[in-house]
C-alpha positions, -999 to +999 in steps of 0.1 A: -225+179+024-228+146+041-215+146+079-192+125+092-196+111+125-165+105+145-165+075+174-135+057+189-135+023+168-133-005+198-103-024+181-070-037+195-047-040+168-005-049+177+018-034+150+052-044+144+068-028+117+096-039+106+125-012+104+128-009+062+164+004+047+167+021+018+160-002-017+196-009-034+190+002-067+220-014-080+200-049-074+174-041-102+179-060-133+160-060-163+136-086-178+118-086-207+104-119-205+091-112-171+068-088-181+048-111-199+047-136-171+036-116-147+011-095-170-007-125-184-008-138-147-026-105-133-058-110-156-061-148-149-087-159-125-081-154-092-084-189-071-103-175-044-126-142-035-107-120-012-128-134+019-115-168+013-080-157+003-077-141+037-092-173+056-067-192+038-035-190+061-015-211+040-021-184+010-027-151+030-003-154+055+031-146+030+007-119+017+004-105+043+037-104+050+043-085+018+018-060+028+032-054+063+060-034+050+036-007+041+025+012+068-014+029+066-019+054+093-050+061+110-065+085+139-066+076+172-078+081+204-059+081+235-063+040+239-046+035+208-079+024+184-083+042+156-114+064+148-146+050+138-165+070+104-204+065+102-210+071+066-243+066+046-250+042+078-218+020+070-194+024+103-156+026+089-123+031+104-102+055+081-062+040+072-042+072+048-020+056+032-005+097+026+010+106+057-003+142+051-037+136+046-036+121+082-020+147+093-047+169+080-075+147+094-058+145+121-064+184+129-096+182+121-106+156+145-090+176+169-111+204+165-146+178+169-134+154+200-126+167+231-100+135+237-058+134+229-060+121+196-027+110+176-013+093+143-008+055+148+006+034+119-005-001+110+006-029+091-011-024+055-018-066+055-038-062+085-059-034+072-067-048+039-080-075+060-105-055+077-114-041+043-125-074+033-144-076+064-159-041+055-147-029+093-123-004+079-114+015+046-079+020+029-077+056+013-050+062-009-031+094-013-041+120-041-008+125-058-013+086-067-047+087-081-035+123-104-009+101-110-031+070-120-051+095-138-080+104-118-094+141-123-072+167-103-086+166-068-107+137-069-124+125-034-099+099-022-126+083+002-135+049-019-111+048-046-086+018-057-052+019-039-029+022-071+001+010-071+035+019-097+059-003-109+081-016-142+070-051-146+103-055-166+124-050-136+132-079-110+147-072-079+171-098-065+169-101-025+199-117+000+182-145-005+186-154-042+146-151-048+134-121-074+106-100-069+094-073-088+090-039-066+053-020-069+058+013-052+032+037-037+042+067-056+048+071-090+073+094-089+096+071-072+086+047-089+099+065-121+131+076-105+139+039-094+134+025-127+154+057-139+185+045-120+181+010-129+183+014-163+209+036-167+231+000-170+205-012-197+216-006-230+202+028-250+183+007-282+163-007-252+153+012-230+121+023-246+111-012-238+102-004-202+078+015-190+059+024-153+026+004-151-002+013-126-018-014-110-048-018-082-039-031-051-064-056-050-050-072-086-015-074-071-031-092-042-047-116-064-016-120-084+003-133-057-025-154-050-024-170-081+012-175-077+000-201-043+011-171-015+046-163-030+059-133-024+061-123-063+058-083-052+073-063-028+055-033-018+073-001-013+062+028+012+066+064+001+098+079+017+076+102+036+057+073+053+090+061+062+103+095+079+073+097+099+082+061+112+120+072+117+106+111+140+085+077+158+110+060+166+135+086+181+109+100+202 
């Protein structure tokens, strides 16, 4: 078994995260047609690597933005930087994007560093940045990857964030613009398309279905698109609570 070295990662990262109500499901509608806009965008070429997408503020920057709603937690020492992972001689800082599994790293740390260590969340656009950079690696939650259909109890460490959504159902926001929500669990995923369609009409429902998606091929999506925000990204509910226990301490 390969150790895993534990440092403080020297970093100094401000996170605002924006306080996120509840999705109105009632603002779903259906679309067949854009399902095959979006799909056939998803597998054309992206117009930049992911290095140059995120030097491109004019393109990143909405991205970004999108991303920020997500928060990816991370280990940290008592100076707020998250903890740094030597791992076959590559040095990584750790984002969960499960809450739990933090929480469980979280314990073990403990138990290796004689130093206050705590949960901090971050705003998922800046982490996926320092994933590019190869500073820092997103790990996604287990339940998603089952879900995804990675063997039961697969190694998260390394794996594709995947993300869950009906391309067939566009949300519309206060401003007038549609987007089309890709969630972090699939089981909410499911139930939110489960609400929505219960105003679509029975001979049609079988037209819409959950799709899984990579992170990164959402990313380039919106890329594609020239920066739009074409996605929103959805936090699980139990990343959310966490940020709620946060905010009333």
């Amino acid at each position: 078994t390969e150790t895993i070295k534990r440092n403080s990662f020297n970093m100094i990262t401000t996170f605002i995260l924006l306080a996120l109500s509840c999705h109105c499901i009632q603002a779903f509608t259906s679309s067949s047609n854009a399902f095959h806009k979006v799909s056939t965008k998803l597998y054309s070429s992206p117009p930049a690597t992911p290095e140059e997408l995120i030097a491109t503020p004019s393109l990143w920057d909405p991205i970004k933005e999108s991303l920020n709603s997500v928060p990816a937690f991370a280990c940290t020492n008592s100076q707020g930087q998250p903890l740094q992972y030597n791992v076959a001689g590559t040095t990584l800082a750790f984002f969960y994007l499960d809450i739990e599994a933090a929480k469980t790293e979280l314990a073990k740390a403990s138990d290796e560093i004689d130093e206050k260590l705590t949960i901090t969340p971050f705003p998922l656009g800046e982490v996926f940045a320092l994933s590019i950079q190869k500073t820092a690696l997103m790990i996604p939650s287990e339940a998603g990857l089952t879900a995804a259909g990675a063997p039961l109890g697969m190694n998260p460490v390394g794996q594709q964030v995947p993300l869950f959504g009906c391309l067939s159902m566009i949300e519309t926001l206060e401003d007038g613009t549609t987007n089309i929500p890709l969630f972090l669990s699939q089981k909410e995923a499911q139930k939110a398309m489960d609400m929505a369609l219960e105003t679509v009409e029975d001979d049609k429902k079988d037209e819409f279905e959950i799709s899984i998606l990579p992170l990164a091929g959402a990313i380039q999506a919106q890329a594609n698109e020239g920066g739009k925000k074409s996605f929103t990204y959805v936090p699980e509910q139990s990343s959310l609570d966490y940020l709620r226990l946060l905010e009333e301490k």
